[in-house]
C-alpha positions in Angstrom: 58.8 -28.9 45.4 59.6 -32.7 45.5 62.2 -33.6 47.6 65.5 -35.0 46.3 66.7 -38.3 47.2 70.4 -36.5 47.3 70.8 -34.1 50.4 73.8 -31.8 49.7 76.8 -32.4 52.3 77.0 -29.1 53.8 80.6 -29.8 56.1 82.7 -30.7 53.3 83.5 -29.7 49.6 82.0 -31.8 47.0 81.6 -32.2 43.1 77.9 -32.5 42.1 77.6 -34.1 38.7 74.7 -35.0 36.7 73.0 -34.6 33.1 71.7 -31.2 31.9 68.2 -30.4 33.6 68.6 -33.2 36.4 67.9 -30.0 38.8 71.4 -29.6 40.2 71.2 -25.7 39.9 67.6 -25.7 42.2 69.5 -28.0 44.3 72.0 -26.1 45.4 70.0 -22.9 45.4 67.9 -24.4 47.9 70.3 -25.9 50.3 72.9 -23.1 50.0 71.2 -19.7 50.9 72.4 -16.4 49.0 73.6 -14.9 52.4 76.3 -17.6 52.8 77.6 -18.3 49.1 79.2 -17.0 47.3 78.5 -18.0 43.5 79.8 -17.9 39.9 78.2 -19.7 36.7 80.4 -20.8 34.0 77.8 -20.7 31.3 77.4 -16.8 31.8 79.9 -15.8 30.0 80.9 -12.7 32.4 81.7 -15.1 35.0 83.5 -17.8 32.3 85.8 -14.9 30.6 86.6 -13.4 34.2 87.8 -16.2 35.7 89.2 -17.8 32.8 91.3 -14.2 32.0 92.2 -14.1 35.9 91.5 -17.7 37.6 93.4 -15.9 40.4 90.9 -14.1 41.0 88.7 -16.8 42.7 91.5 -16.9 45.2 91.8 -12.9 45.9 87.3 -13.3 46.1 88.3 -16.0 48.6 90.5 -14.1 51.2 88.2 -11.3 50.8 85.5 -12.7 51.2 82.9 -11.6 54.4 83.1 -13.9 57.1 79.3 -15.0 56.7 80.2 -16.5 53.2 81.3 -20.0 54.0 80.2 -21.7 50.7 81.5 -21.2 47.6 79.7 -22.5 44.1 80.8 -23.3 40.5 78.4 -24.2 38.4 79.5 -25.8 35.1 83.0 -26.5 36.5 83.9 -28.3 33.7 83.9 -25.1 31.0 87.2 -24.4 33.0 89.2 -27.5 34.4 92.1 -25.5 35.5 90.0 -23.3 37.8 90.5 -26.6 39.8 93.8 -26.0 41.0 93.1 -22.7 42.1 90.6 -24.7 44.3 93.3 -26.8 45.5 95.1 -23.7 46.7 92.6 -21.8 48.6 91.8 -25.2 50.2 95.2 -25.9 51.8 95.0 -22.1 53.1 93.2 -21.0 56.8 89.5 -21.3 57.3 88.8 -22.1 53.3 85.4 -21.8 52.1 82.7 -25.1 51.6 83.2 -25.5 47.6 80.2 -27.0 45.8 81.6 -27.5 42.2 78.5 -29.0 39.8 79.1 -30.3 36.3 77.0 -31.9 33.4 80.2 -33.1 32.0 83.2 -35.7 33.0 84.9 -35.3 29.6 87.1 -31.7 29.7 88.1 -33.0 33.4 89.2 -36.8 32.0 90.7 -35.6 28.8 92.8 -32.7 30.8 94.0 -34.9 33.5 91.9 -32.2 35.7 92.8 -31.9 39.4 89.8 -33.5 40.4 91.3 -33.2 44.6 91.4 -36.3 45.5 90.8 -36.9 49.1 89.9 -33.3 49.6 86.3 -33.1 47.7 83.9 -35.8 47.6 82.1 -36.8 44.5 78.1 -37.2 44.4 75.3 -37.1 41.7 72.3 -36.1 40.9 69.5 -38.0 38.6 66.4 -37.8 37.1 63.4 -38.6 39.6 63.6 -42.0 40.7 59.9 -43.5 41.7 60.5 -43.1 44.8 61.1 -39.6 45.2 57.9 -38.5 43.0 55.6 -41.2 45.6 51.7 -40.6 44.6 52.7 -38.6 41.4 54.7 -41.2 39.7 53.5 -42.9 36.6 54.8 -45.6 35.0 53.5 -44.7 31.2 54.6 -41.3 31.5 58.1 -42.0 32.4 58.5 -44.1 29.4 56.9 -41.7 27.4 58.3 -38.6 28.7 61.6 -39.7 30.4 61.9 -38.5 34.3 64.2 -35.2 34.0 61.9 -33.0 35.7 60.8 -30.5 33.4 59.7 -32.8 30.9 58.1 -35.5 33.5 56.3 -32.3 34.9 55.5 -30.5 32.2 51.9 -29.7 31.7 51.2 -32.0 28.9 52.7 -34.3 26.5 53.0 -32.0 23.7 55.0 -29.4 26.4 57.0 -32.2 27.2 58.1 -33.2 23.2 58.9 -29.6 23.2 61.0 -29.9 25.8 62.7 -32.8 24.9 63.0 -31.8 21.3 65.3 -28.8 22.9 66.9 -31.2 25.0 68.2 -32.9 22.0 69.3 -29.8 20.3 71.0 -27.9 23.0 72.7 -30.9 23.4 74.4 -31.9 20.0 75.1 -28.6 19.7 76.5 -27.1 22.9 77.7 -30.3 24.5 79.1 -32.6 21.7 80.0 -29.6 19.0 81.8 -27.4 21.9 83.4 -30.2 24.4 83.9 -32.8 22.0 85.0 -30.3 19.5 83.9 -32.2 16.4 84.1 -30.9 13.6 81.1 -32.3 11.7 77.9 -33.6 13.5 76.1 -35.2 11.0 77.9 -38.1 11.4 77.7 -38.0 15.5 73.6 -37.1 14.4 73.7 -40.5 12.9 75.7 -42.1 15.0 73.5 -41.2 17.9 70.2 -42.4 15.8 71.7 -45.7 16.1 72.5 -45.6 19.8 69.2 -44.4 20.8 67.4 -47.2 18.6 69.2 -50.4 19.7 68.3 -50.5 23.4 68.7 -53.3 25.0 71.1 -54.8 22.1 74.6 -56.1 22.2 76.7 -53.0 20.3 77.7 -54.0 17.1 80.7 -51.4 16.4 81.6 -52.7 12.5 77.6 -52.7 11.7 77.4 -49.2 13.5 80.6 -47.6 11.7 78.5 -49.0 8.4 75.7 -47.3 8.7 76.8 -43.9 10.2 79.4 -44.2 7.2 82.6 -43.7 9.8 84.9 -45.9 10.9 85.1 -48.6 14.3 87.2 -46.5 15.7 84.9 -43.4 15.5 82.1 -45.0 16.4 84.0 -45.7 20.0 85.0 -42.4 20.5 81.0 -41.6 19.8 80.1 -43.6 22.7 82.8 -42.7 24.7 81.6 -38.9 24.4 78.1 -40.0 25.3 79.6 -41.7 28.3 81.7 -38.6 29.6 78.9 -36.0 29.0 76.8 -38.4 30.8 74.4 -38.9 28.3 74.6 -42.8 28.6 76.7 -46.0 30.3 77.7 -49.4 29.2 76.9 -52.3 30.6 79.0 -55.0 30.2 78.6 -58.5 29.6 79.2 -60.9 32.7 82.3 -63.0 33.1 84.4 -64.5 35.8 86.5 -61.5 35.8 86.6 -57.8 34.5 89.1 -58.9 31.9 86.7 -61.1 30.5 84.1 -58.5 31.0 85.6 -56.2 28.8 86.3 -58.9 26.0 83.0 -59.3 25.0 80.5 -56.9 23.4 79.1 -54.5 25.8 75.6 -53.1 26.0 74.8 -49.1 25.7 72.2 -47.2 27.6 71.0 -44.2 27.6 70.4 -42.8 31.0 66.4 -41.7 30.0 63.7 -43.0 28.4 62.4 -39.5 26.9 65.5 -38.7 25.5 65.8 -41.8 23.5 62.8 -41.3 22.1 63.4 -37.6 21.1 66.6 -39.0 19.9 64.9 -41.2 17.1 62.1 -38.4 16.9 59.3 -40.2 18.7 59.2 -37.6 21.5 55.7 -37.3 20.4 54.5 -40.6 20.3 52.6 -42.5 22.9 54.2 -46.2 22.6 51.8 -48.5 23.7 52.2 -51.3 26.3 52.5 -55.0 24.2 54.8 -53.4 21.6 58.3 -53.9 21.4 59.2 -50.1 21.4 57.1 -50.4 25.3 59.4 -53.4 26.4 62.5 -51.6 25.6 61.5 -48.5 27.2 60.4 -50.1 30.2 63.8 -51.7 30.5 65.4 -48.9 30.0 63.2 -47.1 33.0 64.0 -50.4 35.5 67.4 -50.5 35.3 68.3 -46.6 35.2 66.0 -46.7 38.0 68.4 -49.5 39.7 71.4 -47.6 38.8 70.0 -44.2 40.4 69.2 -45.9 43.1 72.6 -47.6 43.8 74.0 -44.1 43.2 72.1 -42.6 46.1 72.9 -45.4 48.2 76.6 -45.0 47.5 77.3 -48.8 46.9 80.2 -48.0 44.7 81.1 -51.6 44.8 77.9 -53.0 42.9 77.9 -54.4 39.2 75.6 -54.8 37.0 76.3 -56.3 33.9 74.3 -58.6 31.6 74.4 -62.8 30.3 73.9 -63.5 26.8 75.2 -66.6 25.0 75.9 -67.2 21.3 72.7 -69.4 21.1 70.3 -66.3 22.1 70.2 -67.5 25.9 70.4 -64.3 27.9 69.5 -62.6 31.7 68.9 -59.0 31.2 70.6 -58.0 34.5 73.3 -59.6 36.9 73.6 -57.6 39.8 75.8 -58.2 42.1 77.7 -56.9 45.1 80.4 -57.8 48.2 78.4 -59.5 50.9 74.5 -59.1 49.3 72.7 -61.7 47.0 73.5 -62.0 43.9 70.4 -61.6 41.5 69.6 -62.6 38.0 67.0 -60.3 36.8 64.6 -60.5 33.3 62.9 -57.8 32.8 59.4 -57.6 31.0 57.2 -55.2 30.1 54.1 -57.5 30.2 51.8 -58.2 33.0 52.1 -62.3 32.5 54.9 -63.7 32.0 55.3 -67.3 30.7 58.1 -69.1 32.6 59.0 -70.7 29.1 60.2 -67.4 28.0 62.7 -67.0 31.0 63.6 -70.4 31.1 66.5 -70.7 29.1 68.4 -67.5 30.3 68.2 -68.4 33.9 69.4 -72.1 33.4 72.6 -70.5 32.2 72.8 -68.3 34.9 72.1 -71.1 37.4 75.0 -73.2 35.8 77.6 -70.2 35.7 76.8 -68.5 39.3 75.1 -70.7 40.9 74.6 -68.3 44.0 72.3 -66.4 41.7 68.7 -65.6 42.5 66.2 -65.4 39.6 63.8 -62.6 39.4 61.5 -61.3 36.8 60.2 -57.7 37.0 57.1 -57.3 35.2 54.1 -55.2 35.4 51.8 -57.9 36.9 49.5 -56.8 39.5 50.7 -59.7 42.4 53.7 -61.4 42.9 54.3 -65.3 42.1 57.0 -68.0 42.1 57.7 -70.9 40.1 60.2 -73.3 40.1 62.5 -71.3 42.4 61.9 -68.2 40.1 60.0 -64.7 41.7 57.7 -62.8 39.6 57.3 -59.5 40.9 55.3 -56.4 40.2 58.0 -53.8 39.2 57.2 -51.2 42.8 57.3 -54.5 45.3 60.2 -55.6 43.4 62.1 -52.3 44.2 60.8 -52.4 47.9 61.9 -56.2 48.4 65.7 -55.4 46.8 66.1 -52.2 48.7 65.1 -54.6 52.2 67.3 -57.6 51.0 70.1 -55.4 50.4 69.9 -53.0 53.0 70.1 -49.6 51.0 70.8 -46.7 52.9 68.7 -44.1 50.7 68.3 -41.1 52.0 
């Protein structure tokens, strides 16, 4: 078993979310023995069409329950949004049970105006395998080549893992997008998402988007929006001075793994090699999920990360910044040596408009460097150097 960067709280309720196969399920089966929990699955559909006949009936299981069972587990929570205020009930009576409600899905909850118990049940989530929590067995290539969900970065070979992925992709288009989205027809989403997966790293382009998924703007935001909510993906948004002006410019789209965008675009059995464009935008995808994770885990809700990019083609591929830590400017390249020339002009805009800012380039160079106020790091010394200079408390 590897261990997980997340360690359950086991005092007080909390929501668990995180993207099909992320390993919330062995999670909680692990911290949360069978002789204390209670436990119902909302994707078995005895437990979905009991409760969702009789959602009182999680409260009569509740009062009845033996004295031993002190947890109580949902998986799925979101197949059934108004189970939540049945939660809400049996947690204002006597001596309630430890709720551990998990969910690969924000979209039912946000579109229902779900009771999500504010104040009453924390919120946490769980992620693919950051580098840090495979140690000796992580490897760079496979991650981009595989992704770092756990049954595909441990699968036995590559062609297991294509398999894997390939189901991935399926099981999702058809269970999360066809039954929570409730669209009607998925070729377009299939499209849609085609497009998505294949401009990594690019400014998004609705009109040129809508064009060539043969929909309109207006779909093609709810699209990403979905991919948002069922976790699939986040935006990153261009910097500015303020959110407002965050927002007013064109944002950037991520998917939160590597693997799955290529099984998106149907290279999940390819082997991208380094030096090739395809490698570069894989390897920023890794570095800054891998950043994001990490934040996650360190619960430093009040970072942003966003990204600088002028008209001319000047652009920083990261600005991360946060209350009281550095902020850092941050290129990212796949290649082992990188020519300051081709960082140059991004980080003399970001010098001009934050001139706080503290450029970095992660690379895959074998030894750190500096020129002209500017660190080159090796990606792994980068990651220990930001965790020490901004304190993280990983756990």
């Amino acid at each position: 078993m590897i261990p997980r960067m997340f360690n359950p709280p086991k005092e007080n309720s909390f929501f668990l979310f995180g993207p099909r196969q992320t390993g919330k399920s062995t999670l909680i089966s692990e911290t949360f023995s069978q002789t204390n929990t209670i436990r119902y699955n909302l994707l078995r559909q005895t437990d979905l069409v009991r409760l969702q006949t009789k959602p009182d009936v999680l409260l009569l299981d509740c009062l009845q329950r033996p004295p031993q069972k002190t947890h109580l587990v949902i998986d799925e929570i979101q197949k059934l949004p108004e189970l939540l205020d049945v939660v809400q009930a049996i947690l204002m009576e006597p001596n309630p049970p430890i709720f551990v409600l998990s969910g690969s899905s924000a979209r039912k909850l946000k579109r229902q105006g779900a009771n999500l118990l504010a104040g009453r049940v924390w919120t946490r989530n769980l992620h693919p395998f950051t580098h840090l929590e495979l140690g000796s067995e992580f490897d760079l290539e496979r991650a981009c080549h595989r992704g770092t969900l756990p049954p595909m970065y441990l699968a036995r070979d590559q062609n297991e893992a294509a398999e894997n992925l390939n189901a991935y992709v399926a099981t999702y288009l058809t269970e999360e997008i066809q039954q929570e989205a409730k669209i009607r027809s998925i070729g377009p989403f299939s499209r849609f998402l085609l497009q998505a997966a294949g401009g990594l790293g690019e400014a998004i382009n609705y009109s040129s988007i809508a064009r060539q998924t043969m929909t309109s703007d207006k779909t093609v935001r709810e699209y990403f929006q979905i991919l948002e909510d069922t976790l699939l993906g986040f935006f990153l948004l261009a910097y500015g001075k303020s959110r407002r002006k965050r927002l007013s410019r064109h944002p950037k789209f991520y998917l939160f793994d590597p693997g799955v965008a290529l099984a998106v675009q149907g290279l999940e059995r390819s082997a991208p090699m380094p030096g090739t464009r395809l490698w570069g935008e894989l390897f920023e995808l890794w570095v800054i999920n891998e950043i994001r994770h990490l934040l996650s885990y360190a619960q430093m809700s009040g970072a942003q990360m966003s990204y600088l990019r002028t008209e001319g083609g000047a652009e920083v591929d990261l600005i991360l910044e946060h209350p009281g830590k550095p902020t850092l400017a941050i290129e990212i390249k796949s290649m082992a040596d990188v020519p300051y020339g081709a960082v140059r002009p991004g980080f003399e805009l970001a010098r001009e408009l934050i001139p706080e800012a503290k450029c970095h380039v992660i690379c895959t160079s074998s030894h750190h460097r500096q020129h002209e106020g500017t660190q080159f790091w090796p990606w792994r010394e980068f990651f220990q150097w930001w965790i020490g200079e901004w304190q993280l408390m990983l756990p």
